[in-house]
C-alpha positions in Angstrom: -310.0 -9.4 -213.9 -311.5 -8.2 -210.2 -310.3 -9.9 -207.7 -313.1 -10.9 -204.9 -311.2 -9.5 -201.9 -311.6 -6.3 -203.9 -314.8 -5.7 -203.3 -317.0 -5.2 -199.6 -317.6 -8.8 -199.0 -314.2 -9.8 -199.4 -312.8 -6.6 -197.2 -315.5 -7.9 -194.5 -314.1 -11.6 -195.1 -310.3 -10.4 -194.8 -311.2 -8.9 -191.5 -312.9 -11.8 -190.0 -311.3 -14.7 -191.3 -308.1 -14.7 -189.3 -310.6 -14.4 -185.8 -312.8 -17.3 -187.3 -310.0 -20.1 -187.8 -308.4 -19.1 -184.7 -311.1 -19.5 -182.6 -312.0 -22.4 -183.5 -308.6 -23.9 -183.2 -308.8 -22.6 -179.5 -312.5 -22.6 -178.4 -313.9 -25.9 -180.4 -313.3 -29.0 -179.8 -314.9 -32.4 -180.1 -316.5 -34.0 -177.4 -317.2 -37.8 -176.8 -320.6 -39.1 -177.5 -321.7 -36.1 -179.4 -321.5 -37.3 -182.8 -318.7 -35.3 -183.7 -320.5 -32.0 -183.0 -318.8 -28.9 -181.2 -319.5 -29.3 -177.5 -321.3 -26.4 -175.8 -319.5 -23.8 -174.4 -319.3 -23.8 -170.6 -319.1 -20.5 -168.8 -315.5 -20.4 -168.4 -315.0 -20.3 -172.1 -317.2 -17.7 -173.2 -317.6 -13.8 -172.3 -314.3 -12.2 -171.6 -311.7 -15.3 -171.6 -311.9 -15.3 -174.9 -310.1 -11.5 -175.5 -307.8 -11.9 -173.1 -306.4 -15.7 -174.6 -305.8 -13.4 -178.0 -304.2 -10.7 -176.5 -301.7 -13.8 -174.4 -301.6 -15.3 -178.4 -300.5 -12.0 -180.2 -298.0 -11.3 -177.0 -296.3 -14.6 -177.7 -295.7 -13.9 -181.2 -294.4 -10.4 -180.9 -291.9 -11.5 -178.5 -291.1 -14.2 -180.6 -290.8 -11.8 -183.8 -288.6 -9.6 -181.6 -286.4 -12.6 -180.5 -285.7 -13.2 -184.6 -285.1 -10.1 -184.7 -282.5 -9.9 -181.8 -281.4 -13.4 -183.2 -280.3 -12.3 -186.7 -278.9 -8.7 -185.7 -276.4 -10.9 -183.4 -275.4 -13.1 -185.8 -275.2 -10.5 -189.0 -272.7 -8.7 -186.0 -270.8 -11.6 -184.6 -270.3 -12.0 -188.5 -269.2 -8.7 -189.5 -266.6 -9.0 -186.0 -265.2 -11.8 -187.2 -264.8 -10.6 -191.0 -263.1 -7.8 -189.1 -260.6 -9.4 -186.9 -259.6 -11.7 -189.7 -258.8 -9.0 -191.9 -257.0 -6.9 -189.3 -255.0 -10.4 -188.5 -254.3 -10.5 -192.2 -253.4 -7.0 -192.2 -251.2 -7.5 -189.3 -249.4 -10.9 -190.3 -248.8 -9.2 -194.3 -247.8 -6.3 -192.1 -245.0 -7.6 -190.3 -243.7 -10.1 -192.6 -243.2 -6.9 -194.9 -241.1 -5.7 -192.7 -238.6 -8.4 -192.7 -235.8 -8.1 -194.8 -234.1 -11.6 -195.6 -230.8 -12.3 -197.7 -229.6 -16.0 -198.4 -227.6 -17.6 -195.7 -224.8 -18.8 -197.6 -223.3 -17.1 -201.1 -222.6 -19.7 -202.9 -218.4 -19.5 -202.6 -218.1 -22.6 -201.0 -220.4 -25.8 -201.1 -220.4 -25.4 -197.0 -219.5 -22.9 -195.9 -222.3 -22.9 -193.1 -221.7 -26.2 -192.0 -224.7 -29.0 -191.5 -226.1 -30.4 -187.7 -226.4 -33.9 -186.9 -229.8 -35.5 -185.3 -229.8 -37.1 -182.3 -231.1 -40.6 -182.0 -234.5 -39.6 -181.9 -233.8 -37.4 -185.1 -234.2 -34.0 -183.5 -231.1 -31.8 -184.3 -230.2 -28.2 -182.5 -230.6 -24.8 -183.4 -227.4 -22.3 -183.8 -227.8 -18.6 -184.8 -225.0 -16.5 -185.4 -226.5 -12.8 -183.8 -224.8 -10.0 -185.2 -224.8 -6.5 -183.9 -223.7 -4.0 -187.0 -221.7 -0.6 -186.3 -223.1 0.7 -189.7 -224.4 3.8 -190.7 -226.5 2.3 -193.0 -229.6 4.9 -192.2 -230.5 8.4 -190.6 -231.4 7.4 -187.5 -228.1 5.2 -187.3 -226.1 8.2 -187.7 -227.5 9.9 -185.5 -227.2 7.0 -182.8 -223.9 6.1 -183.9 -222.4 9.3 -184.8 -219.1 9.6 -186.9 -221.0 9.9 -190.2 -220.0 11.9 -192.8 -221.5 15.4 -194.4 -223.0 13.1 -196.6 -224.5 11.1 -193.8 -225.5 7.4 -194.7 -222.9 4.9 -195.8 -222.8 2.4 -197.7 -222.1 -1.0 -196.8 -222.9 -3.1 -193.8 -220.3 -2.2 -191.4 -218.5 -4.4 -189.0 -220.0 -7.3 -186.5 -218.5 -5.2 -183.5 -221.4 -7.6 -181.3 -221.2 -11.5 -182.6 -222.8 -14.0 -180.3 -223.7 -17.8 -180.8 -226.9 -18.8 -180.2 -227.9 -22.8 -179.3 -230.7 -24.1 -179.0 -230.5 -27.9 -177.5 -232.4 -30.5 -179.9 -234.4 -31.1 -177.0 -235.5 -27.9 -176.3 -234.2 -28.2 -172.9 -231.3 -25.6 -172.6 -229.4 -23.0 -174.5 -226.1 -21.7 -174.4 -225.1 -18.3 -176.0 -221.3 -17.3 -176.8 -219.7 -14.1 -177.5 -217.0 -13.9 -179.9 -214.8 -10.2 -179.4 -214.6 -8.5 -182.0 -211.0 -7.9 -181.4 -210.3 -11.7 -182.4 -208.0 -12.0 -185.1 -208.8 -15.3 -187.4 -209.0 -16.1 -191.3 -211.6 -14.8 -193.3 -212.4 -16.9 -196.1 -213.2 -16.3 -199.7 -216.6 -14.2 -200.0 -218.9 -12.1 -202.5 -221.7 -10.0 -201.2 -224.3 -10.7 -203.1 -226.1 -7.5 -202.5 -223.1 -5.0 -203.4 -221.0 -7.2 -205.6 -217.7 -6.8 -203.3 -215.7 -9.9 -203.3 -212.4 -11.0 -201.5 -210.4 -13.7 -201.8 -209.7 -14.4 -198.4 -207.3 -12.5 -195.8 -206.4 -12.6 -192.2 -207.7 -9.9 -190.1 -210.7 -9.3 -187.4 -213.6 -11.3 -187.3 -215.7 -8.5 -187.3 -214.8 -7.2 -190.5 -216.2 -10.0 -192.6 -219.2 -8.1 -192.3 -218.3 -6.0 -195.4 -218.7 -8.9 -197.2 -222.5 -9.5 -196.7 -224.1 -11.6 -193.8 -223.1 -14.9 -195.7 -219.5 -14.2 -194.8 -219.9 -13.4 -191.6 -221.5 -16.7 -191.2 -218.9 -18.7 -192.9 -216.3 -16.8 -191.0 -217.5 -18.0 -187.2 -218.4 -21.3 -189.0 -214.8 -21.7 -189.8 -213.1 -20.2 -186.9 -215.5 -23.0 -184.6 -216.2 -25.4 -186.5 -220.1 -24.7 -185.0 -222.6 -25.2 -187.7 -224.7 -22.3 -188.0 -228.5 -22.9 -188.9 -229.7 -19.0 -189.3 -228.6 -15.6 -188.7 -230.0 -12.6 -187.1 -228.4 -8.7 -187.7 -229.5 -5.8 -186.0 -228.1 -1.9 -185.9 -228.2 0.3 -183.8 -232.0 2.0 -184.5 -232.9 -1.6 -183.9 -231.9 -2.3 -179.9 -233.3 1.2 -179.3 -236.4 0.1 -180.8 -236.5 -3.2 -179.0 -235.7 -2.0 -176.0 -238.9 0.8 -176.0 -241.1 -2.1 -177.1 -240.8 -4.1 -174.2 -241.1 -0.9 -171.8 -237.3 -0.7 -170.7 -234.8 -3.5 -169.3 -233.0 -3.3 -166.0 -229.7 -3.2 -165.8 -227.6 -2.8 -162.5 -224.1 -0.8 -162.6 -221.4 -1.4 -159.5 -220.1 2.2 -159.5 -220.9 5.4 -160.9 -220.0 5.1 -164.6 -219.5 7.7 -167.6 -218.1 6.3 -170.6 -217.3 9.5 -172.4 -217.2 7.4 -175.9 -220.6 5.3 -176.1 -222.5 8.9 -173.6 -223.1 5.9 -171.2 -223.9 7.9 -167.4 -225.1 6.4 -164.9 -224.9 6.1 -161.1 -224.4 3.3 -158.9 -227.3 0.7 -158.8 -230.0 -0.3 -160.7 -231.9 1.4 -163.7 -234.4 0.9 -166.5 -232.7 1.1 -169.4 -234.6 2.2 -172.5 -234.3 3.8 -176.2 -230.7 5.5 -176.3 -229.7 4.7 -172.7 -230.1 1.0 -173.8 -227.9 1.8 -177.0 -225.3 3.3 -174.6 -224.9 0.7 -172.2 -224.8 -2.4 -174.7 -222.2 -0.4 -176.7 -220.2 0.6 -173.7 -216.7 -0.5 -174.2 -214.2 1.7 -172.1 -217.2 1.7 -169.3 -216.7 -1.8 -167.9 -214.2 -4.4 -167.0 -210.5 -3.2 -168.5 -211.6 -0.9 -171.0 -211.3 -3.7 -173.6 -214.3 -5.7 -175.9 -214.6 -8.5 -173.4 -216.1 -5.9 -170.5 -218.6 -5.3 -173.2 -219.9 -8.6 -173.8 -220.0 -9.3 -170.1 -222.4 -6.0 -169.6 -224.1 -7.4 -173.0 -225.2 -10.4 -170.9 -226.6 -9.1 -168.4 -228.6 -6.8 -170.0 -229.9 -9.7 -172.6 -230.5 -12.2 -169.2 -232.9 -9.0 -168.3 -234.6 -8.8 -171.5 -235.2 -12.8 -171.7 -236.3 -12.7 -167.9 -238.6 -9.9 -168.6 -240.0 -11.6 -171.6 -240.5 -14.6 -169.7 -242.1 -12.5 -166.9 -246.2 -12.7 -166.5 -247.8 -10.6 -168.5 -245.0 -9.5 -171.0 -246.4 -11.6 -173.5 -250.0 -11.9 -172.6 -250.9 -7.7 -173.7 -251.7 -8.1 -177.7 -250.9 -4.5 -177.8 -247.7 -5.1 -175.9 -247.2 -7.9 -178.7 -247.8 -6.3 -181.5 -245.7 -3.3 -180.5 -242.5 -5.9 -179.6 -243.4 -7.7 -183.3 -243.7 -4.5 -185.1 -240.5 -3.6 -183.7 -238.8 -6.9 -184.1 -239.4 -7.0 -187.7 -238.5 -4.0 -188.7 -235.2 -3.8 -186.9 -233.7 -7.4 -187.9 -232.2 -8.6 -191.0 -232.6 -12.3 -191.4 -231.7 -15.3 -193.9 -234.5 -16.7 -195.6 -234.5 -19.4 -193.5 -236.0 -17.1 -190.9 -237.8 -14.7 -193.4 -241.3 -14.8 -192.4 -243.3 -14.1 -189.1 -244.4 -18.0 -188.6 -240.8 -19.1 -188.7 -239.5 -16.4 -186.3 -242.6 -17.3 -184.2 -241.6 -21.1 -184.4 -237.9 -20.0 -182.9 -239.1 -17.7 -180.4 -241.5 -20.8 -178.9 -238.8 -23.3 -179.3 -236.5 -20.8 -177.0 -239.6 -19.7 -174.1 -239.4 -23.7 -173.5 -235.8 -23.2 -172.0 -236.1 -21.8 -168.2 -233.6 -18.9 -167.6 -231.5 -21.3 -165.4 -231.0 -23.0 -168.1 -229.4 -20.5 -170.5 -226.0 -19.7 -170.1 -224.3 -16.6 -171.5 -220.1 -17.0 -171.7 -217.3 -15.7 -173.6 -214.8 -17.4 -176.1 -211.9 -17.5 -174.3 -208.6 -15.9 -175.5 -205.0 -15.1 -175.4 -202.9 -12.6 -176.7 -202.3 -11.9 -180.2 -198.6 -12.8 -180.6 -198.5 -10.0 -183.3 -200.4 -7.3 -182.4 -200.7 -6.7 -178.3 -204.5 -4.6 -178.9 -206.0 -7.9 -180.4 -206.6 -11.6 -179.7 -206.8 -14.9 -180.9 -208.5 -18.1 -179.4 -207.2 -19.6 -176.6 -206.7 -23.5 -176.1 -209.9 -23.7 -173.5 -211.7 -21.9 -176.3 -211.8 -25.7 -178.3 -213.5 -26.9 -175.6 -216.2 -24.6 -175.6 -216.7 -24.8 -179.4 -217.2 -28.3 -178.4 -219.4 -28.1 -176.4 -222.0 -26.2 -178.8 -221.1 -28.1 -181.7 -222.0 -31.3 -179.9 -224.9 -30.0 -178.2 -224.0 -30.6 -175.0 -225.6 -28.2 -171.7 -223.0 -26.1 -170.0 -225.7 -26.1 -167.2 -226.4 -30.0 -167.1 -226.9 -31.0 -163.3 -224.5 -33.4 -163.0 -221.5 -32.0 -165.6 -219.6 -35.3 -165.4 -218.3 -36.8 -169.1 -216.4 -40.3 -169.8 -213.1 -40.0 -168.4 -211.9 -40.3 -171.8 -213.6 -37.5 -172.7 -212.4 -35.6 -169.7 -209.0 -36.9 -170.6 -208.7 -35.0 -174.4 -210.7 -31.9 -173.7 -208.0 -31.5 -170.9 -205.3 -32.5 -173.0 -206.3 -29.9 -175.2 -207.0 -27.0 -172.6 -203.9 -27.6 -170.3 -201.7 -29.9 -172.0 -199.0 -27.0 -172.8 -199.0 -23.9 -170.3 -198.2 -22.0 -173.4 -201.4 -20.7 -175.7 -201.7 -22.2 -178.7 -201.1 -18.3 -180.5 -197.5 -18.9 -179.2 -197.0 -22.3 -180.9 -195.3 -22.5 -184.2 -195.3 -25.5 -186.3 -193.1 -26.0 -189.4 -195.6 -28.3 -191.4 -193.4 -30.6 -194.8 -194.9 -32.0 -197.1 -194.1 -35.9 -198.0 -196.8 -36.8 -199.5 -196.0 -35.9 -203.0 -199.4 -34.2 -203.9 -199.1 -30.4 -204.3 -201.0 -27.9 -201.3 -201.1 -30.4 -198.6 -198.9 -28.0 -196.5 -200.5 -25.2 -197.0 -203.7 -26.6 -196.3 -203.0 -28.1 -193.0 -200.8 -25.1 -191.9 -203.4 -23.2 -192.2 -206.1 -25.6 -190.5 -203.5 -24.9 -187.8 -203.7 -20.9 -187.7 -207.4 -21.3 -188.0 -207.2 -23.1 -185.1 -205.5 -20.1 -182.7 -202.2 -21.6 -183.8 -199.2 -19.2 -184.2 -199.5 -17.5 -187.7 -195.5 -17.8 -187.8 -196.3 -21.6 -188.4 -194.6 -22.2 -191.7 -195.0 -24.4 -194.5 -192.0 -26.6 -196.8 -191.7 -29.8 -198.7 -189.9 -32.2 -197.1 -186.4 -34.2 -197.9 -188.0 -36.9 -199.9 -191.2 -38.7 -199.7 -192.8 -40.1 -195.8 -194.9 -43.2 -195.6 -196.2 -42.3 -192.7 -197.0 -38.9 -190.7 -195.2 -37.7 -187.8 -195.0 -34.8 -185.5 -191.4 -34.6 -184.2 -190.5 -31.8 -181.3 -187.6 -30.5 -179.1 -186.7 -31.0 -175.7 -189.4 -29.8 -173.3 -191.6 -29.6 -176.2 -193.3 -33.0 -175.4 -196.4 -30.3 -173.9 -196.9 -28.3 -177.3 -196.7 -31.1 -179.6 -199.6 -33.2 -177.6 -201.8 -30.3 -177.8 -201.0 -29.8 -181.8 -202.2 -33.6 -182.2 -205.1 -33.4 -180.7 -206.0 -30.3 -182.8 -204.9 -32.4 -185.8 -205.9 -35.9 -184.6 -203.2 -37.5 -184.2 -202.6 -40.3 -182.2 -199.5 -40.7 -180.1 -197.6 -43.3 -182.1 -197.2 -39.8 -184.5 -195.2 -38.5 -182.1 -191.4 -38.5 -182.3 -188.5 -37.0 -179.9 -185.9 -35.2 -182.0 -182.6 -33.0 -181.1 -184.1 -29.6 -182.6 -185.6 -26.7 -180.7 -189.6 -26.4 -182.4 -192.0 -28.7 -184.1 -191.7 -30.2 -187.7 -194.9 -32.0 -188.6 -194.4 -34.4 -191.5 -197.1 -35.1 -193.9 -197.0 -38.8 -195.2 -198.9 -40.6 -197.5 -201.4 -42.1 -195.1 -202.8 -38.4 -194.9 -203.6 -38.0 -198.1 -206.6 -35.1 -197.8 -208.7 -33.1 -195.5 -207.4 -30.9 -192.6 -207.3 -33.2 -190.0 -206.1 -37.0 -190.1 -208.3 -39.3 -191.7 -209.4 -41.4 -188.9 -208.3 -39.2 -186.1 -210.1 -37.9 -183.0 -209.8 -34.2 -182.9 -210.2 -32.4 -179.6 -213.8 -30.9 -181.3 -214.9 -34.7 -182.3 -215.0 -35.8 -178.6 -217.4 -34.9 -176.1 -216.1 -31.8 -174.1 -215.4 -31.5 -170.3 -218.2 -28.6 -169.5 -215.8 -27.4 -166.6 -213.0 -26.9 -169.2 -215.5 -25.5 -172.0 -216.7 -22.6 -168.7 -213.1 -22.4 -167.2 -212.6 -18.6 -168.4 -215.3 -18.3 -169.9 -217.4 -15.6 -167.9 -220.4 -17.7 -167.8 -222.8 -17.1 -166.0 -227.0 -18.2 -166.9 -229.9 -16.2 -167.2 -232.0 -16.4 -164.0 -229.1 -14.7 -162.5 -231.0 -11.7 -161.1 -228.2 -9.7 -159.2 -225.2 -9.1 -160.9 -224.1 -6.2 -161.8 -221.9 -4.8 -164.6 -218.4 -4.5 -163.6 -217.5 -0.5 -163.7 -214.1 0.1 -164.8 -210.9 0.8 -162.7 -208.6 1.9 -165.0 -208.5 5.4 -166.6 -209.7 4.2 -169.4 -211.8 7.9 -170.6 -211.0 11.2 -171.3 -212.8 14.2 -169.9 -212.0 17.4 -171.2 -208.1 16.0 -172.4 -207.3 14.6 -168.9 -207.3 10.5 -168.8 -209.6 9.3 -165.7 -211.9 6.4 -164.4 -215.1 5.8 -165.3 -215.9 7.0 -161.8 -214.1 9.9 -161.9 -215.8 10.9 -165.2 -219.2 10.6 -163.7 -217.9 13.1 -160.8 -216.7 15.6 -163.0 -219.7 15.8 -165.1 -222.2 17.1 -162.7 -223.5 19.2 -166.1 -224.7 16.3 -167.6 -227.5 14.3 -167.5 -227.8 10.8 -166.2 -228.9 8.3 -168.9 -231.5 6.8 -167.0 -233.3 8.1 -163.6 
C-alpha cells in the first residue's frame, strides 16, 4: 500500500504544513464583531515581520534543545562522579579494614581476666587501652629496624611489650590520662595460651613485658592483674609501624637538652629541637641509655613527649582536614597495628579516635607507675605504694588534671594511708600469711594477692595453730606503719589489728574471710576514691599541651664508644663521622 506523503502532493504538503499551522497560531486571530472571521491584517503584521518572528521562534527552540542537551550531559556526569567516589570510598573503607589484623581480647583461661567497667550515673562508662609496643622481629623490615636477628632473619613469636602504656578515656569524654608501666617491673604473670601459636604457661613470676610471648590476651590479663584497671581494648605496634606513623603525619617534633648519641638505639642528635621522622623517630622512642639514668623510665619520659607532639600535631589545623593527608595516616595506621576485635574494623577505630579529639591536650596527662627497688634483683622494679593510688585513679575514672583536685577527706585520708603510711616500700614488706580458716589454699591465695600487689615476694604462707574465728593482722614493735599499709591493701579495718612481741607481720585468716583476695566487706585502698596529688606524687606527669619540654639527655656514662664508657654528650662529640639523625 502507497502511502500519500509518497507521492508530489504529499512532498509539497510535508513542506508547507508545518509553515501553515504556525502561522496561523501566530498571525490569526479572532476579532470582535467579525463573526468569528480572521481579522485583516494590518501593516505591521504582514511583509517582513513575519520572517523575522520565525527565525526568533526556531532560535528559542534551538537554545532550548541545546539546554536539554547540556541538562542531561550534567546529570549522566554528576552520575557517573558519584558512582565513582562511592566505589573508590568502598574501595578505600574494604581497603583499610583489610589491613587490620585483629585477635580476641581475652583467651579464654580465665572467665575475667580483662576485667569489666562500671557506668556512671548517667550510664556512660570509660575507655582503657592497654598500648603495646613489641621488640619482635616478626618481619623484614623489623629486622632491619631492630637489628639482632638471626641468619635466618624473621622470628617467630611476638616478642616482649618493652613499651606498655595505659590509655583512659573519661566516660565523659572530658579528659584522658595515659600511664607507662617499665618494662623492667617485676609482677605475676598469670596462666595463658596463645591462641595463635599454641604456647601455654601456667603462670610464673617475671617481667611484665614478657607476657607478650604468650599472645596479646596475656599481656592484657597481666596489666589487668597487676592494676586492677579493667582494660576495654588493646592496641600493638612494632617497630615498622612507628616508622610508618611517624612519615604519615610528615614528622613530629621532639626537643633534646644536650647533644645526645645513644650508641645502642643509633639515636644522634644535637641540642634543640628537631623533626623527627621514619628511623630517627624509631631511634628516639627506643632510646633507653640516651635519656634520664640510662634506665626504662628515661624512656617513657622521652616517649611522652614525643606522643604529646604527635597528639598536638594531630590536633593542629589542617592535620586532619587534607584527605590525602588522611588517607596516607589511615593507610598507615591499619597496616601497622594489631588490634582485638573489639577494635577490628575502620568504623570502630574511627569511633575511638573521635571520642579521644574531644579531650583538649591540657587535658591529657602522660605519667609513670611509680616504683621501688626490686628487693631481689637491684636491675628491676616492682610497684611502689604511691603506685596504688594511681591505679586508682584510672580504675575509678577520676582526672589527674581536674581543676580543683580536692577529694573527701576520707578519701584523702586512705590514699595517704596507703602512699605514706610506712616510709618503707611495700617490695620490702614481708608478711607471714596462716591459715585458720580450715578450707584448703586460702593462704596461698591471699599471699599472693599480696606479692601481686608490690608486696615482698619473701611473704610466706602456713596454716596456723588451730582454727581463728576471726582475722587479724598482728605486728612487731615499730611495725604499727607496715601493718596499716598491708590492711588497707587487704581491707582491713583497724579492729584487725593486734600488737604482739615478735619482730614481722603474721596475718591470720579466720572464718569470717572465707573467699576472695581481699576482705569481704573491706575498703581496699583501690575501692576508694584516690588523692590525685598522691596518684602524680612521682609520677613524671606532665599533660599534653605542654609545648616546651625537652627530653632529659643523660649524665651518666651510660654508652660505649669504640670500648671506652662515656656520656651521651660525650658520644655525640666523638662521633663527628656520623650523621645526625635529624637536621
Amino acid at each position: 500500500m502507497t502511502d500519500p506523503g509518497d507521492g508530489p502532493v504529499g512532498r509539497a504538503t510535508r513542506r508547507r504544513a508545518p509553515e501553515v499551522p504556525r502561522q496561523r497560531a501566530e498571525e490569526d486571530s479572532v476579532t470582535p464583531g467579525t463573526g468569528g472571521r480572521a481579522a485583516p491584517r494590518s501593516a505591521t503584521s504582514s511583509g517582513s515581520a513575519t520572517p523575522d518572528r520565525t527565525r526568533r521562534g526556531r532560535s528559542r527552540r534551538r537554545r532550548a534543545r541545546r539546554g536539554r542537551r547540556i541538562l542531561r550531559t550534567a546529570v549522566i556526569s554528576l552520575s557517573l562522579l558519584m558512582l565513582v567516589t562511592a566505589g573508590a570510598g568502598w574501595w578505600f573503607y574494604e581497603h583499610l579494614n583489610g589491613n587490620l589484623h585483629s585477635v580476641p581480647l581475652t583467651d579464654g583461661t580465665a572467665s575475667d581476666s580483662a576485667g569489666k567497667e562500671k557506668a556512671d550515673s548517667f550510664g556512660r562508662t570509660p575507655i582503657n587501652i592497654l598500648v603495646m609496643g613489641s621488640d619482635g622481629r616478626t618481619s623484614a623490615s623489623d629486622c632491619k629496624l631492630g637489628g639482632g636477628c638471626s641468619r635466618t632473619g624473621i622470628q617467630s613469636g611476638s616478642g616482649n611489650a618493652d613499651v606498655e602504656m595505659v590509655l583512659h578515656i573519661a566516660a565523659d569524654r572530658s579528659n584522658a590520662t595515659v600511664m607507662s608501666i617499665p618494662r623492667d617491673t617485676v609482677t605475676t604473670v598469670p596462666a595463658c595460651k596463645n591462641t595463635a601459636s599454641g604456647t601455654a604457661t601456667g603462670g610464673y613470676t617475671g617481667m611484665v613485658n614478657s607476657a607478650l610471648q604468650y599472645g596479646p590476651a596475656c599481656q592484657v590479663a597481666t596489666v589487668h592483674q597487676l592494676t586492677g584497671i579493667p582494660i576495654d581494648h588493646f592496641v600493638q605496634l612494632d617497630f615498622s609501624g612507628v616508622v610508618k606513623m611517624s612519615d604519615a603525619v610528615g614528622g613530629v617534633s621532639a626537643c633534646v637538652d644536650a647533644d645526645v648519641y645513644d650508641t645502642y638505639s643509633h639515636l644522634k642528635l644535637a641540642k634543640g629541637t628537631h623533626t623527627l621522622k621514619g628511623v630517627a623517630a624509631l631511634e628516639f622512642v627506643r632510646s633507653r641509655h640516651g635519656f634520664g639514668d640510662g634506665s626504662d623510665l628515661g624512656r617513657t619520659y622521652a616517649q611522652h613527649i614525643f606522643l604529646s607532639s604527635m597528639i598536638r600535631k594531630f590536633k593542629s589545623a589542617g592535620t586532619l582536614t587534607n584527605p590525602a593527608a588522611v588517607y596516607k595516616l589511615a593507610d598507615a595506621a591499619t597496616k601497622a597495628l594489631t588490634v582485638d576485635t573489639g577494635l577490628g574494623s575502620v568504623k570502630k577505630l574511627v569511633g575511638l579516635a573521635t571520642d579521644l579529639d574531644k579531650v583538649p591536650a591540657k587535658r591529657i596527662t602522660f605519667a609513670t607507675m611509680q616504683t621501688a627497688p626490686d628487693p631481689n634483683d637491684s636491675d628491676r622494679v616492682v610497684p611502689a605504694p604511691a603506685a596504688r593510688s594511681l591505679f586508682a585513679t584510672i580504675a575509678h575514672d577520676q582526672s589527674l588534671t581536674a581543676a580543683s583536685g580536692k577529694t573527701s577527706a576520707a578519701a584523702t585520708a586512705t590514699a595517704t594511708a596507703t602512699a605514706t603510711a610506712s616510709a618503707v616500700p611495700a617490695a620490702r614488706i614481708a608478711v607471714t600469711v596462716e591459715n585458720g580458716t580450715g578450707i584448703s589454699g586460702r593462704a596461698s591465695a591471699v599471699a599472693g594477692a599480696l606479692t601481686d600487689r608490690g608486696f615482698s615476694s619473701g611473704t610466706t604462707t602456713g596454716n596456723a595453730p588451730g582454727l581463728a574465728a576471726t582475722t587479724t593482722l598482728t605486728y612487731g614493735t615499730g611495725k604499727k606503719g607496715e601493718a596499716q599499709t598491708v590492711a588497707h591493701a587487704l581491707g582491713l579495718s583497724s579492729s584487725h589489728l593486734e600488737q604482739g612481741t615478735g619482730g614481722g607481720l603474721t596475718l591470720v585468716i579466720g572464718k569470717d574471710w572465707t573467699g576472695g583476695a581481699t576482705f569481704p566487706g573491706g575498703s581496699t585502698a583501690s575501692d576508694a576514691p584516690a588523692d590525685t596529688k598522691a596518684a602524680t606524687a612521682d609520677a613524671h606527669s606532665e599533660t599534653a599541651d605542654a609545648s616546651k619540654s625537652c627530653a632529659k639527655v643523660s649524665t651518666y656514662r651510660t654508652v660505649s664508644l669504640g670500648g671506652v664508657a662515656m656520656t651521651p654528650s660525650q658520644a655525640y662529640a666523638a662521633a663527628k663521622g656520623k650523621k645526625d639523625s635529624a637536621p
